[in-house]
Backbone as JSON, one array per atom type, in Angstrom:
{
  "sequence": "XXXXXXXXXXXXXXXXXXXXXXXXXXXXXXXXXXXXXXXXXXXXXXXXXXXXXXXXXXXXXXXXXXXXXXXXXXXXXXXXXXXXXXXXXXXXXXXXXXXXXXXXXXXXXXXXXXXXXXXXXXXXXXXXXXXXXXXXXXXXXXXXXXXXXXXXXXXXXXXXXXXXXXXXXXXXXXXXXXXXXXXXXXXXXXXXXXXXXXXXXXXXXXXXXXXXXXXXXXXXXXXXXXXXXXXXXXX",
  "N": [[18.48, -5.47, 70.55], [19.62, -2.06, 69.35], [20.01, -1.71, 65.8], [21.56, -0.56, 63.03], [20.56, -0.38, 59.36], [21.59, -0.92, 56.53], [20.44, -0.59, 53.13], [20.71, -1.74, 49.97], [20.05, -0.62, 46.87], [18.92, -1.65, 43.78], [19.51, -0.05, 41.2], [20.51, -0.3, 38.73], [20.36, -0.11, 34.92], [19.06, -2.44, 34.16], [16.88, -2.33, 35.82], [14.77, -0.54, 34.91], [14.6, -1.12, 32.25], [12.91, -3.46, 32.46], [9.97, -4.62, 31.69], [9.12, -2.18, 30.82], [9.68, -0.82, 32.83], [8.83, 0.25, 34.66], [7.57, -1.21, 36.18], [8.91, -2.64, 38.25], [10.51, -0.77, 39.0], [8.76, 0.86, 40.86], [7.73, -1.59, 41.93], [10.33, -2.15, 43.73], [10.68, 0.6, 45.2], [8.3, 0.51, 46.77], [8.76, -1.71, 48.83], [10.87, -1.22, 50.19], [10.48, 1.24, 50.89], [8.0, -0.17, 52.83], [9.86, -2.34, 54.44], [11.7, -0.43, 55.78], [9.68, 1.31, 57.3], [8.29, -0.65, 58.83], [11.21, -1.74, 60.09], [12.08, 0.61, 61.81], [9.93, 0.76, 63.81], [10.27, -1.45, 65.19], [12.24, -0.62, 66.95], [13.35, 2.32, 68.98], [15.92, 3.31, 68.56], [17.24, 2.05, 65.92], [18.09, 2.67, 62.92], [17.86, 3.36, 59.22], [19.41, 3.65, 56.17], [20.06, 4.55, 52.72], [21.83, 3.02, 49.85], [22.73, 3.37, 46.71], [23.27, 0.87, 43.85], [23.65, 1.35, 41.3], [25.1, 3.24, 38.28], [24.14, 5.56, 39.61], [24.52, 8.32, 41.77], [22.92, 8.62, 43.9], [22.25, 8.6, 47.51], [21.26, 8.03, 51.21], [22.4, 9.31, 54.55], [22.63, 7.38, 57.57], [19.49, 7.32, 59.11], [16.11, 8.31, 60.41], [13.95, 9.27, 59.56], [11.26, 8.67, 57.62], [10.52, 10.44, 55.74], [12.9, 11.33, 54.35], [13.89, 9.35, 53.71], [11.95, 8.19, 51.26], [12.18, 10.39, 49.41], [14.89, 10.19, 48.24], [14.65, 7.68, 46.91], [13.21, 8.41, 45.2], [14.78, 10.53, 43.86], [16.58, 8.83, 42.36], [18.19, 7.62, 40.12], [18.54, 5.56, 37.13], [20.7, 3.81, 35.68], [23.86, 1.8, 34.35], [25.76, -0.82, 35.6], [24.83, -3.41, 37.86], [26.3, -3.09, 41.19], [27.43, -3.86, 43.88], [28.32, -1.2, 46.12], [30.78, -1.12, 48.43], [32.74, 0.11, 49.89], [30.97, 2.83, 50.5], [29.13, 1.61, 51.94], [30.52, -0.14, 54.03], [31.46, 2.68, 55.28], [29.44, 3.78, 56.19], [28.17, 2.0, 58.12], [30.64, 2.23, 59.58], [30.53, 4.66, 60.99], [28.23, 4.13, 62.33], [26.71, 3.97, 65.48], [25.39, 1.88, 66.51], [24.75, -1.05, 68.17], [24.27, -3.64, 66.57], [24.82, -4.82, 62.88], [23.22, -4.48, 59.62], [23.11, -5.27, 56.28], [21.08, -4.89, 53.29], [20.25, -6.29, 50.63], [18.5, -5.6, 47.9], [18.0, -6.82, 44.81], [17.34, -6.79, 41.32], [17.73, -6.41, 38.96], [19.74, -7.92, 36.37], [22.75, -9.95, 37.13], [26.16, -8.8, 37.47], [28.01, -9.49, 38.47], [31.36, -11.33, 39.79], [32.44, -14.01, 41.02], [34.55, -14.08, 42.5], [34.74, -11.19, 43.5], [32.16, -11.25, 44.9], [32.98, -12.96, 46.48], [34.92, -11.82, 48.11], [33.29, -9.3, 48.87], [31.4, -10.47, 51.08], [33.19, -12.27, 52.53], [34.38, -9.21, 53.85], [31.98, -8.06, 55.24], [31.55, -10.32, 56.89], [33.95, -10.72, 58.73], [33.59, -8.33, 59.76], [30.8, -8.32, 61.21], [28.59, -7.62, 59.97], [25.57, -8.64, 59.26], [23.36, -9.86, 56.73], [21.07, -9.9, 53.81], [19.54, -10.97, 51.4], [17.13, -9.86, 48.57], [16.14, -11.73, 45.96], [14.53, -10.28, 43.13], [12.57, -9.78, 40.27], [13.85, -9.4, 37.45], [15.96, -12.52, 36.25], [18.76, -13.91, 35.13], [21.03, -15.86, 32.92], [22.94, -16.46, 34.04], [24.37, -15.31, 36.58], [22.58, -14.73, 38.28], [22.03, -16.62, 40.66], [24.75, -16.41, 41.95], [24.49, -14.63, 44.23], [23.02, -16.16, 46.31], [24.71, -18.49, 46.18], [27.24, -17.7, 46.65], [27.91, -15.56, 47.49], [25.64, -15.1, 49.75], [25.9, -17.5, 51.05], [28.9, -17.22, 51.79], [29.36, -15.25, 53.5], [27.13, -15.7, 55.78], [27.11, -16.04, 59.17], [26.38, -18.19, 61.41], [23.76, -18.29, 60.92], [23.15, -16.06, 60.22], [22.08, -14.67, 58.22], [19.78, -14.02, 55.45], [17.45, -14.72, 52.47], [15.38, -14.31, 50.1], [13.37, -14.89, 47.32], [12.11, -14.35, 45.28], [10.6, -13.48, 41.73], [9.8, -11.94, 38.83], [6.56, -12.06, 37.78], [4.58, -13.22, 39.89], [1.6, -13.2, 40.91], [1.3, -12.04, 43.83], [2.65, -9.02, 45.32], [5.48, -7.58, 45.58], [6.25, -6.24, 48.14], [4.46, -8.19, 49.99], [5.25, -10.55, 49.75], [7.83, -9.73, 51.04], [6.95, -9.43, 53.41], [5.71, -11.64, 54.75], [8.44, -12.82, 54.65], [11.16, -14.34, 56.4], [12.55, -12.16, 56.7], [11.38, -9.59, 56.83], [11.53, -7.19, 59.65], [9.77, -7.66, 62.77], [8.47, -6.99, 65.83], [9.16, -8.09, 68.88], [10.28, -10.72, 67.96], [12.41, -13.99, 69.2], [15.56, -13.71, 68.86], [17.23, -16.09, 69.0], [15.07, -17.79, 67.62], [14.66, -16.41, 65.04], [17.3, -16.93, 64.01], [17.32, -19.29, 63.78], [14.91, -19.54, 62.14], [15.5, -18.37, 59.91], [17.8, -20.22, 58.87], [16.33, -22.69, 58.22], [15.07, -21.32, 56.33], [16.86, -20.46, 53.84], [17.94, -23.07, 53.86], [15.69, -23.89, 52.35], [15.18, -22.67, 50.35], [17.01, -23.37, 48.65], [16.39, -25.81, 47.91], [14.21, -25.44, 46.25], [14.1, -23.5, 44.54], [13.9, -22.57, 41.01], [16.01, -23.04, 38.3], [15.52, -21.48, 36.09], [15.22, -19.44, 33.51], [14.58, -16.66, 32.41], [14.08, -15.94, 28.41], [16.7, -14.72, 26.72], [16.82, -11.47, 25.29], [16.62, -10.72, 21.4], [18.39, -7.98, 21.3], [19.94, -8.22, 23.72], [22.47, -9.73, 24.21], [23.65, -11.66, 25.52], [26.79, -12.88, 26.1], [28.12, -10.19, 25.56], [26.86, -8.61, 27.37], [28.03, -9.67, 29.49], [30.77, -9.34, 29.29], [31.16, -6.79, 29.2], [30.43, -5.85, 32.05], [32.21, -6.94, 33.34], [34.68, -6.04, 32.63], [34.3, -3.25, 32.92], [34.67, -3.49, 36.0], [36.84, -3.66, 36.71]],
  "CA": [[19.45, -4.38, 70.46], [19.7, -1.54, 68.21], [20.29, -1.48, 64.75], [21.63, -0.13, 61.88], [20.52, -1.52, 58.56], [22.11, -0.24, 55.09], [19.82, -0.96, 52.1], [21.57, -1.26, 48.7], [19.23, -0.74, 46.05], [18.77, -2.07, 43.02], [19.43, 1.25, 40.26], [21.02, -0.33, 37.5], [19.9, -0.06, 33.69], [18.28, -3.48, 33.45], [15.55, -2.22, 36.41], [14.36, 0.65, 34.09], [13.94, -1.85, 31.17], [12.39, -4.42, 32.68], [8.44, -4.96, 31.81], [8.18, -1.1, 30.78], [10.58, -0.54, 33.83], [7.71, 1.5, 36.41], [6.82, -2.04, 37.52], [9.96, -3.36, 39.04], [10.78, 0.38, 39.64], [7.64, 1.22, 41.95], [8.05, -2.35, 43.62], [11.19, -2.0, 44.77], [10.38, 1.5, 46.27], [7.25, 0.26, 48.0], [8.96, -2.82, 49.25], [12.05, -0.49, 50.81], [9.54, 2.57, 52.42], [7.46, -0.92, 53.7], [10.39, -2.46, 54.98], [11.6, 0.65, 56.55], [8.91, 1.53, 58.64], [8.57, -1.7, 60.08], [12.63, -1.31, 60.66], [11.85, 1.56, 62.97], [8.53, 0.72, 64.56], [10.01, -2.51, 66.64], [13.3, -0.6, 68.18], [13.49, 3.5, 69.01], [16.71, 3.93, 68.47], [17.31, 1.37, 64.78], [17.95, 3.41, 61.89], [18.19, 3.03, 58.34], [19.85, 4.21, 54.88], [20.24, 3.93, 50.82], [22.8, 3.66, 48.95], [22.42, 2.81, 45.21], [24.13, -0.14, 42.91], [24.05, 1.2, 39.62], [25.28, 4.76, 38.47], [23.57, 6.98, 40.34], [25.26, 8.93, 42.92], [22.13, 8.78, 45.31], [22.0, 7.89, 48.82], [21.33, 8.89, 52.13], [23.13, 8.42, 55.43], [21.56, 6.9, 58.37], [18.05, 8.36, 59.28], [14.25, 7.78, 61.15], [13.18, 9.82, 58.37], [11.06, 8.12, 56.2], [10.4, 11.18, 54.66], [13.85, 10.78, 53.57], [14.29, 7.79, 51.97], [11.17, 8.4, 50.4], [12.89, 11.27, 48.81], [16.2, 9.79, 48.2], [13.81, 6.74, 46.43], [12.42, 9.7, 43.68], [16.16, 11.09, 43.11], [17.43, 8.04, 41.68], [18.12, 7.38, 38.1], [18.27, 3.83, 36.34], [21.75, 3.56, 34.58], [24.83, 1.74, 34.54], [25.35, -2.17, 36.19], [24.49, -3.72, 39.78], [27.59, -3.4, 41.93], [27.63, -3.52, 45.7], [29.07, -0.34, 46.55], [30.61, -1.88, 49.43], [33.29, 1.22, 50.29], [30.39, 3.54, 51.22], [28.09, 0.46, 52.65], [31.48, 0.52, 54.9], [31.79, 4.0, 55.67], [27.87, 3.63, 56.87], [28.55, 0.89, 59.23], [31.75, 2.6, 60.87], [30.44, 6.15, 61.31], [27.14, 3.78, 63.12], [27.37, 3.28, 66.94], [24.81, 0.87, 67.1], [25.55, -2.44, 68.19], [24.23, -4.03, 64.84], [24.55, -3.8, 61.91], [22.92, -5.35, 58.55], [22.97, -5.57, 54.99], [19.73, -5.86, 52.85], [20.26, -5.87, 49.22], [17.59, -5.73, 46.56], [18.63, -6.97, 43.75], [15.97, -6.67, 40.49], [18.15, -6.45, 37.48], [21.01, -8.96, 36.07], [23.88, -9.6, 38.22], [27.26, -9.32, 36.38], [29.82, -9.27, 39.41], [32.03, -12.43, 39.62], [32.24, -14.87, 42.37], [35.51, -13.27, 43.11], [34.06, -10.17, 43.78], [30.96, -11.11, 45.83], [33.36, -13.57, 48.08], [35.44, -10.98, 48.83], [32.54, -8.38, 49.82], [30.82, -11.1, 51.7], [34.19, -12.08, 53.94], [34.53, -8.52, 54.36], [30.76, -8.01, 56.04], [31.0, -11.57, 57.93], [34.79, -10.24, 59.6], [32.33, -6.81, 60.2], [30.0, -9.28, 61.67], [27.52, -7.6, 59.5], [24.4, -9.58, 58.86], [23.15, -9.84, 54.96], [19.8, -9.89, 53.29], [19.22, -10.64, 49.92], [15.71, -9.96, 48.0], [16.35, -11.46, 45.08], [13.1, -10.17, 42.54], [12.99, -9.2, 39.5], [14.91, -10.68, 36.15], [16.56, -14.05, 36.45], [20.14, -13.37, 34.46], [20.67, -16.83, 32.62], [24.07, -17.39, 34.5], [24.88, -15.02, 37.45], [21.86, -14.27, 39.52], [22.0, -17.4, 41.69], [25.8, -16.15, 42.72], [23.99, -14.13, 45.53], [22.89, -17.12, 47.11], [25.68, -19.42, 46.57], [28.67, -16.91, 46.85], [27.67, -14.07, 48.56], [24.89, -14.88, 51.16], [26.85, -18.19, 51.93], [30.01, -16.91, 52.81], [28.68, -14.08, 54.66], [26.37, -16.36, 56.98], [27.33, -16.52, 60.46], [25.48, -18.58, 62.31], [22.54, -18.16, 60.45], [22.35, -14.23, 60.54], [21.77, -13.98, 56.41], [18.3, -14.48, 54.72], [17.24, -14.77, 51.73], [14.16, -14.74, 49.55], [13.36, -15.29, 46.02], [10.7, -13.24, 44.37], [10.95, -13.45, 40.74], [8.6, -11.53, 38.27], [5.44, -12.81, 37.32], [4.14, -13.47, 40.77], [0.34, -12.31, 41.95], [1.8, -11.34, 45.17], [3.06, -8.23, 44.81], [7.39, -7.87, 46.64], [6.12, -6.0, 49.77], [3.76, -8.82, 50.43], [6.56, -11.48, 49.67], [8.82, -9.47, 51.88], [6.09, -9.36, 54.23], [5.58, -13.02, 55.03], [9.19, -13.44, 54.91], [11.99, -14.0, 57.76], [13.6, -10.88, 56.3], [10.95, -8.55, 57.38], [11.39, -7.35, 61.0], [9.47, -8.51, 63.62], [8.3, -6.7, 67.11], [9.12, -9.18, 70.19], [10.72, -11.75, 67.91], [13.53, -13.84, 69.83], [16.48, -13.81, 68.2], [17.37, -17.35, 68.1], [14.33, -18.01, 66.88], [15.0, -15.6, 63.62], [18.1, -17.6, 63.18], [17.01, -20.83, 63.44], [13.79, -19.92, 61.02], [16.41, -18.17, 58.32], [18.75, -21.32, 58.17], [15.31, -23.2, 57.52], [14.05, -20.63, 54.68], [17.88, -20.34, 53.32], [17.98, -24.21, 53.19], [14.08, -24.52, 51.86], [15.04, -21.61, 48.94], [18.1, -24.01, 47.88], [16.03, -26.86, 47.31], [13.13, -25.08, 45.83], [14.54, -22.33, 43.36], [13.99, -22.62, 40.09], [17.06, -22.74, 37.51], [15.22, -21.72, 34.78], [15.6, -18.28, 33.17], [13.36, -16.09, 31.11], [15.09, -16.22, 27.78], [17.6, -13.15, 26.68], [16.34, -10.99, 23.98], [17.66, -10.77, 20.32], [18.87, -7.44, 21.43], [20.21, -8.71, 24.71], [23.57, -10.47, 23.96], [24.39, -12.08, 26.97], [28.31, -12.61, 25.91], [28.37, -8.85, 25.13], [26.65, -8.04, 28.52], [28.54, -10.29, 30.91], [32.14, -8.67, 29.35], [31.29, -5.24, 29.98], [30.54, -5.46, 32.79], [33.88, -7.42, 33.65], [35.97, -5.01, 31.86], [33.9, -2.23, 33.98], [34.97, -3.5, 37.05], [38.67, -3.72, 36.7]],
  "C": [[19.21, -3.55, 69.21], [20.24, -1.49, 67.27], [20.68, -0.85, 63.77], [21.44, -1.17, 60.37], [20.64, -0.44, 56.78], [21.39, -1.13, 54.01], [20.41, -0.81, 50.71], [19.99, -1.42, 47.58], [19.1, -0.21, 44.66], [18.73, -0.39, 41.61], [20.43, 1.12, 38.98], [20.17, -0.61, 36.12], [19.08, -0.82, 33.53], [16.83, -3.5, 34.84], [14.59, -1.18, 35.58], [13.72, -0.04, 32.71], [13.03, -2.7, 31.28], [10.66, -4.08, 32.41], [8.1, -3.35, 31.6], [9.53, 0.09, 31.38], [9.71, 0.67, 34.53], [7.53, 0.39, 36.72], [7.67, -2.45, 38.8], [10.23, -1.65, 39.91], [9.83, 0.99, 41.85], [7.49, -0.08, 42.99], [8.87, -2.4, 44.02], [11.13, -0.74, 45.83], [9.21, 1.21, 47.4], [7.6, -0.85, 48.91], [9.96, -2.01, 50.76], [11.65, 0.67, 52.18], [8.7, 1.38, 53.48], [8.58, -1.14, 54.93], [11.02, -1.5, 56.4], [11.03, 1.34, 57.57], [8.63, 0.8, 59.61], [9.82, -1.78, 60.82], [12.84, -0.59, 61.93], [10.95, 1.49, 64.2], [9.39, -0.34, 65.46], [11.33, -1.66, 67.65], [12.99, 1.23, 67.88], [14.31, 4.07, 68.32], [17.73, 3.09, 66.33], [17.56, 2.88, 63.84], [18.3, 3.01, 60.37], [18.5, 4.38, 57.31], [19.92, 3.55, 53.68], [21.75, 4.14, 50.14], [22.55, 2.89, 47.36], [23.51, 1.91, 44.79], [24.68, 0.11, 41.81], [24.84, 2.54, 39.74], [25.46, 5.56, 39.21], [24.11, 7.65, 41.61], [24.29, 9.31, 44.32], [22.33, 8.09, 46.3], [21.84, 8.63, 49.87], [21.6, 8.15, 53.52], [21.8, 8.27, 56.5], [20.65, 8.0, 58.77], [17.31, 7.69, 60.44], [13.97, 8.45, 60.23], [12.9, 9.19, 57.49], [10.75, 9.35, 55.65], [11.88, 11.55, 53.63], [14.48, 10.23, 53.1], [12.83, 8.23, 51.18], [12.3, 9.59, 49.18], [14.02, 11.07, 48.19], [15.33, 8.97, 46.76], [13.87, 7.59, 44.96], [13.88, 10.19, 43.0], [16.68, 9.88, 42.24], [17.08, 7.87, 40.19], [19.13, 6.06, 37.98], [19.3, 3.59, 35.67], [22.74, 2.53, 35.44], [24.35, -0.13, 35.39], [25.35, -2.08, 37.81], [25.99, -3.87, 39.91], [27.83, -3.15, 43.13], [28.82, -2.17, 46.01], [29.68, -0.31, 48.24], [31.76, -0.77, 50.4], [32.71, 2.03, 51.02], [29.44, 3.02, 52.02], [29.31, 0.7, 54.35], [31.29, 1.23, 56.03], [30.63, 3.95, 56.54], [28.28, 3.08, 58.43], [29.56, 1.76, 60.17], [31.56, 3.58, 61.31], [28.89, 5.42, 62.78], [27.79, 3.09, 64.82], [26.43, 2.27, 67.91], [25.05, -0.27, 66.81], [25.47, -3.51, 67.27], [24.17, -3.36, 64.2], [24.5, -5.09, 60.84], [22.69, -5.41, 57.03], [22.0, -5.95, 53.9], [19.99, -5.2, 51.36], [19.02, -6.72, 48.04], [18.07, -5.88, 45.32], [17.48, -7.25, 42.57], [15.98, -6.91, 39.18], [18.74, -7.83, 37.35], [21.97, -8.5, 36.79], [25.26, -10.5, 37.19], [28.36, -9.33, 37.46], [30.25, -10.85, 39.61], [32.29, -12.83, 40.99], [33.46, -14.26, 43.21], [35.4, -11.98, 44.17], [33.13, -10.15, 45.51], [31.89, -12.01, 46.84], [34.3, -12.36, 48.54], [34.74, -9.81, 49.67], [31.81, -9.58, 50.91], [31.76, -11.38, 53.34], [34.41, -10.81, 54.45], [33.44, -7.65, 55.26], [30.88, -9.21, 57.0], [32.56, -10.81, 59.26], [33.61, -9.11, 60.29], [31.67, -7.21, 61.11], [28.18, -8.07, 61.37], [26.31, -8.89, 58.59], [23.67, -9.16, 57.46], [21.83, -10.41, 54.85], [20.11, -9.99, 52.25], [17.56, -10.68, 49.0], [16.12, -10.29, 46.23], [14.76, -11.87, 43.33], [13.63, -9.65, 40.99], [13.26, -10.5, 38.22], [15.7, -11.4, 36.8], [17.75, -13.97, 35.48], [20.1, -15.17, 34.22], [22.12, -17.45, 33.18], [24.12, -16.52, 36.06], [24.38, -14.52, 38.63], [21.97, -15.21, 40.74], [23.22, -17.43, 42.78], [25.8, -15.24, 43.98], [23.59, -14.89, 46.07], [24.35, -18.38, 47.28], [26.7, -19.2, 46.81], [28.73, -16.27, 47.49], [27.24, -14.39, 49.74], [25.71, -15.63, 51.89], [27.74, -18.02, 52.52], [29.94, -15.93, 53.58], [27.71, -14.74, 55.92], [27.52, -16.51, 58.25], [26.2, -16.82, 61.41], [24.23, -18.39, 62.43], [21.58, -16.84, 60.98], [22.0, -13.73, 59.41], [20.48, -14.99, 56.46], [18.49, -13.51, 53.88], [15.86, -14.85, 50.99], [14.03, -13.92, 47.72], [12.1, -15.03, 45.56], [11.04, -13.13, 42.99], [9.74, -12.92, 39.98], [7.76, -12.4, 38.03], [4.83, -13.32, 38.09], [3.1, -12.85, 40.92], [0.75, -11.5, 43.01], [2.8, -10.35, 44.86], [5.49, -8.62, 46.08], [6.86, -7.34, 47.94], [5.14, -7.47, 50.68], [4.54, -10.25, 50.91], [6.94, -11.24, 50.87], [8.03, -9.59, 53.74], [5.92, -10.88, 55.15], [7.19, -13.77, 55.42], [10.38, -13.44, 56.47], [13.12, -12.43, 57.43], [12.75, -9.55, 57.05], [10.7, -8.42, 59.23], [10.22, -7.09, 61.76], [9.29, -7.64, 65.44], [8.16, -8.13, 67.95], [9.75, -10.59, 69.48], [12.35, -12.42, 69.12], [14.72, -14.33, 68.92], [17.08, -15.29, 67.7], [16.99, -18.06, 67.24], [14.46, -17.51, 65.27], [16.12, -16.41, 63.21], [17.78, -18.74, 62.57], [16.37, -20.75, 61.93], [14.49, -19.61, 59.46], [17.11, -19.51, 58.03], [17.6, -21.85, 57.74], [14.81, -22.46, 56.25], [15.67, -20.53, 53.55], [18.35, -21.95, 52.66], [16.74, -24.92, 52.27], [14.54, -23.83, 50.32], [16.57, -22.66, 47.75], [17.64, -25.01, 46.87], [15.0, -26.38, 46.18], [13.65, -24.29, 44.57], [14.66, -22.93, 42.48], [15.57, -22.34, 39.13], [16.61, -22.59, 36.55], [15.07, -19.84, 34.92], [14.62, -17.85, 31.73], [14.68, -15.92, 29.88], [15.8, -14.8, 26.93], [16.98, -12.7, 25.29], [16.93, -11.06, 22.89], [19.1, -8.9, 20.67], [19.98, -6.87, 22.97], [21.26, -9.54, 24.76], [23.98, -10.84, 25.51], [25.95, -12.08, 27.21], [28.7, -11.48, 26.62], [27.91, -8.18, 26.26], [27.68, -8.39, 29.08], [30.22, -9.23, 30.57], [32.03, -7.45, 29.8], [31.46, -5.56, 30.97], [31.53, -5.87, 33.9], [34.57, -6.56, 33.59], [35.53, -3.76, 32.82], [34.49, -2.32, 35.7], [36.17, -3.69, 37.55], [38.86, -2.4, 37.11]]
}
């Protein structure tokens, strides 16, 4: 069946810093135009959109135009924290009249939203009976990145319609290649049960497997002094 699939992506401050900030930058765009085209190529009528996390007031509503997400991709600017903009993620979904609809969030920076938070957007995609993606690449936050797998994706799973995968810097393999191999990237002629089944297997393999270890915060990197902002920001 056809699809709609809303991409949140990753445009807060700590993707811009990261390693220079063009590496994380340029792989999340090549990961998103990859994804994307495969998105389109297995169904006619599928479509996708962006909407940003951080700041930036970019996005664009559903398309087939990759020449416009590409474009959308180049407008964005790097400020401000990750926060599921889950109002206009929403709005996406209810204006779409195809019979799915799914959730794929890139996540690249540090994640400061509170379990509170992410269970409440999560029950409000699983009621939706939107299906959830998470790519989570990038920096390793030394407390709150793993709350997309254990808060978010979990309570959003139905019936093993969320995947997950765990790309963390410093890998040879670049993220499209990752994403490539994984049950996240779609699939001409797969059968659907099959995709579930193989996500609960890569969702229960990434539990056991994931590292808890965290690159370590800079001197000019207060972790405290991060995590409150961006508390106090979200009130």
């Amino acid at each position: 069946m056809a699809e709609v699939a809303v991409i949140c992506v990753d445009s807060c401050y700590w993707v811009s810093r990261a390693n220079g900030g063009k590496g994380l930058i340029r792989a999340q765009a090549e990961a998103i135009k990859f994804y994307c085209k495969e998105k389109l190529k297995i169904h006619p009528l599928n479509t996708v959109c962006l909407a940003a996390m951080g700041e930036s007031p970019c996005f664009s509503e559903p398309t087939r135009d990759l020449e416009e997400i590409s474009s959308a991709l180049k407008r964005l600017s790097y400020t401000g924290m990750m926060h599921i903009p889950i109002r206009r993620v929403m709005y996406y979904f209810n204006r779409s009249d195809l019979p799915k609809r799914r959730l794929v969030v890139f996540a690249g920076g540090l994640v400061l939203m509170g379990r509170e938070f992410l269970g409440e957007c999560a029950t409000a995609f699983k009621e939706s009976n939107v299906a959830v993606d998470v790519i989570n690449f990038g920096l390793q936050g030394p407390r709150k990145k793993p709350y997309l797998q254990d808060y978010f994706l979990a309570a959003a799973d139905n019936n093993g319609n969320c995947r997950y995968l765990y790309a963390p810097s410093g890998s040879r393999v670049s993220l499209s290649k990752q994403l490539e191999s994984s049950p996240i990237m779609p699939r001409v002629g797969e059968d659907e049960d099959g995709i579930a089944l193989a996500a609960l297997a890569c969702l229960s393999m990434q539990k056991k497997r994931e590292p808890r270890t965290y690159r370590p915060i800079r001197e000019d990197e207060d972790a405290e002094d991060v995590e409150t902002l961006g508390m106090n920001k979200g009130k």
